[in-house]
C-alpha positions in Angstrom: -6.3 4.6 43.8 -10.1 4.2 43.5 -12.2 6.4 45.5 -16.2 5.9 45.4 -17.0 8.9 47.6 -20.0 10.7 47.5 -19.2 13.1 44.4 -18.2 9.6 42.4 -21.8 8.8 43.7 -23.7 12.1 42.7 -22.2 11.9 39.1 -22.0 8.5 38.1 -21.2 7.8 34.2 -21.7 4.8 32.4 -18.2 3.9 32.5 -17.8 4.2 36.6 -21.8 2.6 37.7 -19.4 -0.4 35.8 -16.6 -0.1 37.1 -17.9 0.0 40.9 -20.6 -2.4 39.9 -17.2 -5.4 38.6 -15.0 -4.3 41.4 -18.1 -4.7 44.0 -18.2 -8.3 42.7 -14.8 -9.2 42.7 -15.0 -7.7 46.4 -18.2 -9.6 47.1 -16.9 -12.5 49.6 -15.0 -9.2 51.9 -17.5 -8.1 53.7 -15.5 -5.2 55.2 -14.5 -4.3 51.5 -18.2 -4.2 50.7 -19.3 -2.0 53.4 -16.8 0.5 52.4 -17.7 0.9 49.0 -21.3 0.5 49.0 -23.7 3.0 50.1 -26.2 1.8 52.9 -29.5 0.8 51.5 -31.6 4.0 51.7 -28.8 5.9 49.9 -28.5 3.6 47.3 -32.3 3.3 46.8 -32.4 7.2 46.3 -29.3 7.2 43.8 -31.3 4.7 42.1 -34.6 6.7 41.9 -32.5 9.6 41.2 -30.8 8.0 38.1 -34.7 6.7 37.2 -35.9 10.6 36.8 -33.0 11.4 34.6 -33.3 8.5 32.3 -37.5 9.6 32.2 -36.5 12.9 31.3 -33.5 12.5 29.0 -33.1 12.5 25.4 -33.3 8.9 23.4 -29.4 9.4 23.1 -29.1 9.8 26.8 -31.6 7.4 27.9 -28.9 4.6 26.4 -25.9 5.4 29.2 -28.5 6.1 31.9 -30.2 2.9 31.5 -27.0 1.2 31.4 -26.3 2.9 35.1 -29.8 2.1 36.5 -29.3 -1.6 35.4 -25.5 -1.4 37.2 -27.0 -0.2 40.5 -30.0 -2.4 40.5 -26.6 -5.5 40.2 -24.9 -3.3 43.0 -28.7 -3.8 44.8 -28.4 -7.8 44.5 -24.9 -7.2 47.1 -26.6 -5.4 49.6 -27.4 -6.7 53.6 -31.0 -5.8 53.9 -30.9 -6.1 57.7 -31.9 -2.7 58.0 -35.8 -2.4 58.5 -35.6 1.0 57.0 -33.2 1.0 54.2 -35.4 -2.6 52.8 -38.7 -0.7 53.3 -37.6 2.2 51.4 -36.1 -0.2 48.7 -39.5 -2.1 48.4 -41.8 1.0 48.1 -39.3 2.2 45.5 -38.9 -1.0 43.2 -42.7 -1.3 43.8 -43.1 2.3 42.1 -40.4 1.7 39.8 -42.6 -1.6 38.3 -45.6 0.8 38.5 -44.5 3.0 36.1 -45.5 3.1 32.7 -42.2 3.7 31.8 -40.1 0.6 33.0 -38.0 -1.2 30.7 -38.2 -4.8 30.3 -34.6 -5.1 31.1 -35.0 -3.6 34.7 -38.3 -5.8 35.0 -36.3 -8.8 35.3 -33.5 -6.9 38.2 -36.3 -5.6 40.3 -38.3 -8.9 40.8 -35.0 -10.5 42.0 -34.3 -7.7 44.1 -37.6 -8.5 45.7 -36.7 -12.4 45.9 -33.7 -10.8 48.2 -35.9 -8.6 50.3 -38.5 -10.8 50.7 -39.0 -13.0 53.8 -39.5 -16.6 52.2 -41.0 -17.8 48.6 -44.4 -17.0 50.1 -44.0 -13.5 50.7 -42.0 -12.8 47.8 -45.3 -14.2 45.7 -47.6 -12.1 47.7 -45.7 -8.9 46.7 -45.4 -9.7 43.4 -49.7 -10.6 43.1 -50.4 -7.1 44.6 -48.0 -5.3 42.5 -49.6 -7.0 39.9 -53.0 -6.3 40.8 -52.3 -2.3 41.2 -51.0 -2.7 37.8 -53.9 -4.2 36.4 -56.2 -1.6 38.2 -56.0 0.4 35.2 -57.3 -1.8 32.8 -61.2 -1.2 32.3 -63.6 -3.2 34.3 -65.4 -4.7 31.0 -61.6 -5.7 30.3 -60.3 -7.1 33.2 -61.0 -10.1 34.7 -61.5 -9.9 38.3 -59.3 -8.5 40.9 -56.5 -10.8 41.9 -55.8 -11.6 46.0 -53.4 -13.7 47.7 -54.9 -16.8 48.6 -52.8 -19.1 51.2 -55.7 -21.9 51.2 -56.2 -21.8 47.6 -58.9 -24.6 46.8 -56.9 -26.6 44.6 -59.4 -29.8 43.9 -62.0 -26.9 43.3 -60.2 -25.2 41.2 -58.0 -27.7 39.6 -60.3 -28.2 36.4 -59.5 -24.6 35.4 -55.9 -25.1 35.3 -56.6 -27.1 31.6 -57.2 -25.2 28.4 -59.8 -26.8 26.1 -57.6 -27.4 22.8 -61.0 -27.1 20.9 -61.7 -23.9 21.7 -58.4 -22.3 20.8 -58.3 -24.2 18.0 -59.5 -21.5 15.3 -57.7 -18.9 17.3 -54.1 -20.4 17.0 -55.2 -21.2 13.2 -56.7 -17.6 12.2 -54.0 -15.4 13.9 -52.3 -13.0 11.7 -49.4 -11.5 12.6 -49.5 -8.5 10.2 -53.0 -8.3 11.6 -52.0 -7.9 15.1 -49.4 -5.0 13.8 -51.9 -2.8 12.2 -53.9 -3.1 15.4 -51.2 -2.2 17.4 -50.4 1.2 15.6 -51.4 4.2 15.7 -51.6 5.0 11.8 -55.0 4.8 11.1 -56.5 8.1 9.8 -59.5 7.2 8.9 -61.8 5.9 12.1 -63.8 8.1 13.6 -63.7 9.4 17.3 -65.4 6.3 18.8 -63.1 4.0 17.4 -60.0 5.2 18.2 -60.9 5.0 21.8 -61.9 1.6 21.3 -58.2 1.0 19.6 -56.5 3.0 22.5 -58.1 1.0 25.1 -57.4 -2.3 23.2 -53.8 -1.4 22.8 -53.6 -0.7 26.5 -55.0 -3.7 27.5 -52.6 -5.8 25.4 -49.7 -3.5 26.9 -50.8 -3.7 31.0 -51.1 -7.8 29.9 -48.0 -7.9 28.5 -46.3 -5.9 31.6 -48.3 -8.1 34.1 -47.0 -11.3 31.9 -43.5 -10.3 31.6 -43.4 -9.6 35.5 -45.1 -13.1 36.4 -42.4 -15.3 33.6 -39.4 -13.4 36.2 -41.3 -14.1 39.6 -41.7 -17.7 38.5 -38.1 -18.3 37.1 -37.5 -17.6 40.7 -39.5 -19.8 42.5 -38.4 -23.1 43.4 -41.5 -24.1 45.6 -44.4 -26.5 44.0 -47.6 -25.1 43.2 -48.9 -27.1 46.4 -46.1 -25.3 48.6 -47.4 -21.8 47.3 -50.5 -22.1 45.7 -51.7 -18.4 45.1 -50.1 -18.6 42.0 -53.1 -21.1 40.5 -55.0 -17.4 40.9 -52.5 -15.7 38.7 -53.1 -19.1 36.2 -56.6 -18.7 36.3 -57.2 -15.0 35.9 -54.1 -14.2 33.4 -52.1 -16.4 32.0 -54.7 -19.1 30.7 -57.2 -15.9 29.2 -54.1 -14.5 27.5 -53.3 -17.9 26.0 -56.6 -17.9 24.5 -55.8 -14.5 23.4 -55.9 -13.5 19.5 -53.1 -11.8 20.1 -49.7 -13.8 19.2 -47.7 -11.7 21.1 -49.6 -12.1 24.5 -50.4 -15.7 23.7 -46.2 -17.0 23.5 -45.8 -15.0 27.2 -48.6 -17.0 28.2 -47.2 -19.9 26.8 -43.9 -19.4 29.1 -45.7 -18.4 32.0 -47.5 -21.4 31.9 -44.1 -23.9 31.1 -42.9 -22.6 33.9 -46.0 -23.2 36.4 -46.0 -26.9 35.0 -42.0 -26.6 36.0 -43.1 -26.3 39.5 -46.4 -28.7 39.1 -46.0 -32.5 37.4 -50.3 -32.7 37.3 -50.4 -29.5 35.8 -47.1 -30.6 33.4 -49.6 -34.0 32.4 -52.2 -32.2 32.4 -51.1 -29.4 29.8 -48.6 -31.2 27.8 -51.4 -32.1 25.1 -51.9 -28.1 24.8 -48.0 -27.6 24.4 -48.1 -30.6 21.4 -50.8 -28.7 19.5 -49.3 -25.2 19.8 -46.2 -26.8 18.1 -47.9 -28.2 15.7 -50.6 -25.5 14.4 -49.0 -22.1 16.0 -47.6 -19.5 14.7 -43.2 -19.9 14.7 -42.8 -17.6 17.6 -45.3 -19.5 19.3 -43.9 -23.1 17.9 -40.5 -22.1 19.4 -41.8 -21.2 22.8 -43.9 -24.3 23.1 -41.1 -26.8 22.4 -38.9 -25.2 24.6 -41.5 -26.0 27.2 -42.3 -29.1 26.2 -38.4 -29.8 26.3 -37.8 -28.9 29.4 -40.8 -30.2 31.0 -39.1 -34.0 29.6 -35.9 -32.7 31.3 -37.6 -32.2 34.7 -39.9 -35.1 35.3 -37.9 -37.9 33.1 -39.3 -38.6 29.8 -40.9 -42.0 30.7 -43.1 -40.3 33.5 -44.6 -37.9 30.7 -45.0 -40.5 28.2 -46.7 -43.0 30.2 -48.8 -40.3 32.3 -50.2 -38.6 28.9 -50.3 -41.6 27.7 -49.7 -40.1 24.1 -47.0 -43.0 23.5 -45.1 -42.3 20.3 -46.7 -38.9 19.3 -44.6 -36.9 21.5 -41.1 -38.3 20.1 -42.4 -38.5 16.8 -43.3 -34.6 16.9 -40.1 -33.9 18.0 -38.3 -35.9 15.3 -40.3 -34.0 12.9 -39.4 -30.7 14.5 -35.5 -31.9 13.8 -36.6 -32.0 9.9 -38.6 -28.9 10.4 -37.7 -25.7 7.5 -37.3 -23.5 10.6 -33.7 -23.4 11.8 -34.3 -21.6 15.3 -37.0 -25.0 15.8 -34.7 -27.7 14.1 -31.6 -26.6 16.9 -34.0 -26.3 20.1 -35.3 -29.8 18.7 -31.6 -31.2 18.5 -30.7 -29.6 21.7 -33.8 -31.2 23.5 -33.0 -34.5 22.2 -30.1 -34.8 23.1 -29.9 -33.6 26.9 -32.4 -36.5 27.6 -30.1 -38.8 25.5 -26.8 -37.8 27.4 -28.8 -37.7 30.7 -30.4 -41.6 29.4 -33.9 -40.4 29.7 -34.0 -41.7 26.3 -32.1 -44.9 24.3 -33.8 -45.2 20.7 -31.6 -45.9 18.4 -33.4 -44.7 15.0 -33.2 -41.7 16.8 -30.0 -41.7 17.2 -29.6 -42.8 13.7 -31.3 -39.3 12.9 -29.0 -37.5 14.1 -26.1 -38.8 12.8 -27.6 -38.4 8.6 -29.0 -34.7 9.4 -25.2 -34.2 11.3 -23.7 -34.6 7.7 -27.3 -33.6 5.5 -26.0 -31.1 3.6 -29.3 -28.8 4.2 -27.9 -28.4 7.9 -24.9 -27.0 6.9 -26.1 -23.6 7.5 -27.6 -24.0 11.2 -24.8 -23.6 13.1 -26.3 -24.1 16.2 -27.7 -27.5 15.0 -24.4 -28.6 13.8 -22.5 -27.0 17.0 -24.8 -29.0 19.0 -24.4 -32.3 17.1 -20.2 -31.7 17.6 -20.2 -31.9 21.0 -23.1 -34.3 21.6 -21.5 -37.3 19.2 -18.1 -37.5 21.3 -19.7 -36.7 24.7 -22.1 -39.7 24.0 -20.2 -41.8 23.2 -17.2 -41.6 24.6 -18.8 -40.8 28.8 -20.2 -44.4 28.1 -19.7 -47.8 26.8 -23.6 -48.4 26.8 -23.8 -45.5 24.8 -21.8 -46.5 22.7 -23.0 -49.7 21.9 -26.0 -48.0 20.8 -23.5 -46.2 18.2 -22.0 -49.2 17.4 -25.5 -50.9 16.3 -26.4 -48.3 13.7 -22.7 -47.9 12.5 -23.4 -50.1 8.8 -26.9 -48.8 8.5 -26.3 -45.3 8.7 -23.2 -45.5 6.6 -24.9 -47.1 4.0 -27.7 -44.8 4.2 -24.9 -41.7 3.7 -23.4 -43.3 1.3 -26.5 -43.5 -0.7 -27.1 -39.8 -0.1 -23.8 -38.9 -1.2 -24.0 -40.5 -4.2 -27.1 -38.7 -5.4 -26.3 -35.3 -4.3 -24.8 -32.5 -6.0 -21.2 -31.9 -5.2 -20.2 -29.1 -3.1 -18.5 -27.6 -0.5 -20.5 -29.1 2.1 -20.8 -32.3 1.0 -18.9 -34.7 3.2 -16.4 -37.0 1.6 -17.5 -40.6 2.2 -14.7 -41.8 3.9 -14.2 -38.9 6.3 -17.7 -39.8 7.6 -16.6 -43.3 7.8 -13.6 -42.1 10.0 -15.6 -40.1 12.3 -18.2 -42.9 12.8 -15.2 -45.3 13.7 -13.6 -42.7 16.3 -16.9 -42.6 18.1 -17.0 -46.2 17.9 -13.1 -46.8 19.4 -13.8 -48.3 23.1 -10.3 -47.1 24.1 -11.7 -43.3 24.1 -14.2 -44.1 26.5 -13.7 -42.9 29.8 -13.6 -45.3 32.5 -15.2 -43.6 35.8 -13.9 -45.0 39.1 -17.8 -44.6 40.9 -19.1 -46.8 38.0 -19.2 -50.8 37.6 -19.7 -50.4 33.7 -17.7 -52.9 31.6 -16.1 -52.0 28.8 -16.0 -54.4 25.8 -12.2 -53.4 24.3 -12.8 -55.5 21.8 -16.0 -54.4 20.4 -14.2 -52.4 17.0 -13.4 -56.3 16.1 -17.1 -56.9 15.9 -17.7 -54.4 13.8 -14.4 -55.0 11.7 -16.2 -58.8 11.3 -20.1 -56.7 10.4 -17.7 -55.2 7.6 -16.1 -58.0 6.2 -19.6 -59.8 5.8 -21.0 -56.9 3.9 -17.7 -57.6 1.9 -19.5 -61.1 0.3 -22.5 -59.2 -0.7 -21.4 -55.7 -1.6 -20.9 -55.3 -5.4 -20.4 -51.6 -6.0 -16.7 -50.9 -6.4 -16.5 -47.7 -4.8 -18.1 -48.9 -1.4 -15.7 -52.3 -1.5 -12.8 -49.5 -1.3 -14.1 -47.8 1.7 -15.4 -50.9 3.4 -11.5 -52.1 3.3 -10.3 -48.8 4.0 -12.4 -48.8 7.1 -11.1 -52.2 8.2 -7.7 -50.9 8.7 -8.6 -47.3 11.1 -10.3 -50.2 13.5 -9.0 -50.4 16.8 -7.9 -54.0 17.0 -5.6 -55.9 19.9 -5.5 -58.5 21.7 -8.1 -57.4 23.8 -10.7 -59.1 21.1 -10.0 -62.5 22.5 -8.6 -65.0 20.0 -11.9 -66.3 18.8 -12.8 -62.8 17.5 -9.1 -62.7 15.5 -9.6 -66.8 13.8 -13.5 -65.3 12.8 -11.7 -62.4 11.4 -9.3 -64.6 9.6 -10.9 -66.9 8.5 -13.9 -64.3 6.7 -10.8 -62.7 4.9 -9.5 -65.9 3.7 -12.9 -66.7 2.2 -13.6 -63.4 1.4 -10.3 -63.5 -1.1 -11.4 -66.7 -2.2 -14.6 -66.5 -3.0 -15.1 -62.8 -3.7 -11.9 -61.7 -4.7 -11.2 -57.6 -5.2 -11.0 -56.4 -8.1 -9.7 -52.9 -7.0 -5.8 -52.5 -6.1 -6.6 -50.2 -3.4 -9.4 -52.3 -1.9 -6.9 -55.3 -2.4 -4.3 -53.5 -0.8 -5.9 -52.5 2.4 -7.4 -55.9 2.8 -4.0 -57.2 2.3 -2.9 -54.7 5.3 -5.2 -56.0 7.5 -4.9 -59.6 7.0 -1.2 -58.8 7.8 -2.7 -56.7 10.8 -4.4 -59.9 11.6 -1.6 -62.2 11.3 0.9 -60.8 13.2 -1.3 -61.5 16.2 -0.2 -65.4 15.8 3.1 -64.9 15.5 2.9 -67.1 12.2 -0.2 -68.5 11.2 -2.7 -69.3 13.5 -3.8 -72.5 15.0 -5.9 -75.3 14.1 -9.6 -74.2 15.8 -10.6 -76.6 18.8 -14.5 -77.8 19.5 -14.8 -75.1 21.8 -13.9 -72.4 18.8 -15.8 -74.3 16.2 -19.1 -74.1 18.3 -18.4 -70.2 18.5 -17.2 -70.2 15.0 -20.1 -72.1 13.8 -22.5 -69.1 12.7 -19.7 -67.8 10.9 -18.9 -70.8 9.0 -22.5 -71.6 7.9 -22.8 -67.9 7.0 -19.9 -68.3 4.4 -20.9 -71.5 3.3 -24.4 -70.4 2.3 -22.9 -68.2 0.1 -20.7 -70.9 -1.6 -24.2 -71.8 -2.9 -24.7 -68.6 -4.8 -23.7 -68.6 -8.6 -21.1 -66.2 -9.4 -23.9 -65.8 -12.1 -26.2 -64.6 -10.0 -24.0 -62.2 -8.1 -23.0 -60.7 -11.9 -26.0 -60.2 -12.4 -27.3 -58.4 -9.6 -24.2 -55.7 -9.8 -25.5 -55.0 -13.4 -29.0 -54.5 -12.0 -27.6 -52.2 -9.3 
């Protein structure tokens, strides 16, 4: 039987601060369990500041395990009823010293500033905490350094203050251009050997400016991930814009100028102004930053579409196609980490139909089977659930599919036939296969709250698309897979007898007038005409006026090309 008595308590090991911490949450919803277990607040907060002063003290093999137990009780923390006045003061003044310390690791950052959300008495308190843990933090920074002292402001003058919110592109410009990573490196270490007294203080107090920057940053992305509130609702935190995270974006310093980056995404989460506003800033840092810096600002950019529709942003920025065209670069883009937040960006607004372009969806589909994404397996991963989930959750989806279905097979045919052979290389009529099951009507799922109607019929449409391409098509190979394809359509007699005489009567012509000269293309066409057929029972009957008006298109269409010499179609498949 377990037993977490005091002794377990006094000498916890990695392996039991994670056994209490999995059995606490599986106990989480019994109260009484809970209270048995757990230690009240004040005890727990000294087991926690006890564990702390080991890990400070230990050797780098030891600080691993107690690390691991800190981060178990700060989980354990999350559990705790902080209805005791005493026990949550005692907590606060210890996660407070704990984020003071020099010696805090970023993983505990993030367990802290949620214990604070939990202690806190609403959003507005928890922010105030936060700024004057920040500020202490940034007390040690030198005055010539710093920027000036940060304070809680509940009135915040936001139409005074609003034009400061907005970085001038201009002036960053040479910054985001000039930075040099391996640069930033040297400046960061302590190697140098050969400066004299002066400038190693200089170098030591540069270093621990970039450090407290990077603390205070890191402590501000956590504090913001949990804030829900607008930027009107709890507008102190257009201080912590102004006075950190907009300098440290103009920063030379890459490292300090991503965080800033974040911080800022995630303010423009909580603010649609300051998301219009700053958008033009997240487009140029994409396009002229460093990759670190291009990743962080297209996740922002992503997200910020996500949040406030992609329409709003477009028509507020009023950049029009720039924004979708950066990001159908970024797809294209030789960095893999960029090309799959790209992918994954575009695709969340077109499953959530922020977005309906169908050259973009036309994009996906050729870099889904480009052999040069064969190796980002997030990409591709992506792609292979996004193709059937679009299509299939939605017959207007799916339509879109069905527009680009010849063009982009064409286009992949083309490919395939000038690329080198190889593993990854997609046979031609797989892709036709996989473009015809997200294409099949039947496989989309009919939910009872919607009034969408689904065209069952539609695969006959694109069987008759097929056939026409038939009349004009001259290579051999892509006759065989057009007829091939004509026989993995869905086709009953849910396409309405009009659609099954058009598709009769094409084949008949077709085997007229453009015979096959390929036994396998004859063969399948030969299938599918039976296919077709059977529907009647016999043969079909004579078309009525009604039939011959709907017909009519189809007729002229094969009639026209009665006119053309059989000449003139030899001598186009010699040219191609």
């Amino acid at each position: 039987m377990l037993n977490f008595d005091d002794i377990f308590w006094e000498n916890l090991t990695a392996e039991g601060s994670f056994l209490v911490r999995v059995f606490c949450e599986y106990s989480k919803e019994d109260e009484g369990k809970l209270d048995e277990i757990l230690p009240e607040v004040t005890r727990l907060a000294f087991y926690i500041q006890k564990y702390n002063n080991f890990m400070n003290q230990a050797s780098d093999e030891e600080q691993v395990n107690l690390a691991f137990i800190v981060g178990q009780l700060f989980l354990l923390a999350k559990l705790l009823d902080y209805g005791d006045e005493v026990g949550r003061r005692k907590m606060c003044s210890l996660l407070r010293e704990m984020l003071m310390s020099s010696n805090i690791l970023e993983s505990h950052i993030e367990s802290i500033v949620e214990i604070e959300k939990k202690i806190s008495i609403n959003e507005r308190d928890f922010t105030r905490s936060m700024i004057e843990i920040i500020t202490d933090i940034r007390e040690g920074i030198e005055d010539d350094e710093a920027p000036s002292r940060l304070t809680y402001q509940d009135d915040y003058d936001l139409s005074a203050n609003m034009s400061r919110l907005s970085i001038n592109i201009s002036s960053m410009k040479m910054s985001v251009l000039s930075t040099d990573l391996k640069q930033t490196e040297r400046r960061l270490s302590n190697s140098s050997t050969s400066m004299d007294d002066n400038n190693i203080l200089q170098e030591d107090n540069e270093m621990k400016v970039i450090l407290v920057n990077l603390k205070c940053l890191h402590i501000i992305r956590c504090m913001l991930e949990k804030n829900s509130e607008t930027l009107r609702d709890n507008p102190s935190i257009y201080g912590l814009m102004n006075e950190i995270i907009i300098p440290n974006i103009q920063s030379n310093e890459p490292v300090l100028r991503e965080l800033g980056i974040h911080c800022l995404g995630l303010c423009c989460i909580l603010d649609q102004p300051l998301a219009v506003e700053n958008y033009n800033l997240f487009m140029h840092c994409l396009r002229h930053g460093h990759p670190e810096l291009q990743i962080k600002s297209l996740m922002v950019m992503s997200d910020i579409l996500m949040v406030y529709g992609y329409s709003t942003i477009v028509s507020s920025t009023r950049l029009g196609n720039d924004i979708m065209g950066l990001l159908r670069e970024c797809l294209t883009n030789e960095n893999e980490q960029l090309q799959a937040i790209a992918v994954v960006g575009i695709t969340k607004l077109m499953l959530s139909k922020m977005l309906r372009d169908k050259y973009v969806l036309k994009d996906l589909v050729l870099l889904y089977f480009d052999n040069d994404t064969a190796s980002n397996l997030c990409f591709r991963q992506c792609l292979s659930y996004f193709f059937p989930t679009f299509c299939h959750s939605s017959f207007e989806n799916q339509t879109l599919m069905q527009e680009i279905f010849l063009p982009t097979l064409f286009e992949l045919l083309k490919k395939y036939k000038n690329v080198e052979k190889n593993d990854n290389a997609v046979p031609p009529l797989q892709i036709a296969q996989q473009l015809v099951d997200w294409t099949d009507p039947f496989k989309v799922v009919k939910l009872e709250q919607t009034e969408e109607t689904i065209d069952y019929g539609s695969h006959a449409e694109l069987a008759i698309s097929v056939i026409r391409e038939l009349f004009s098509e001259t290579d051999k190979n892509i006759r065989k897979l057009l007829c091939q394809i004509l026989n993995k359509f869905r086709i009953d007699e849910s396409a309405g007898v009009v659609r099954f005489k058009k598709l009769t009567f094409l084949v008949g012509n077709l085997k007229s007038k453009r015979p096959l000269m390929d036994s396998v293309a004859r063969n399948a066409l030969n299938k599918f005409e039976n296919a077709l057929l059977s529907y009647f029972d016999d043969a079909p009957d004579a078309l009525d006026d009604n039939e011959l008006e709907q017909l009519k298109e189809t007729v002229e269409f094969v009639e026209q090309l009665e006119e053309l010499p059989s000449r003139a179609l030899r001598s186009r498949a010699s040219i191609l």
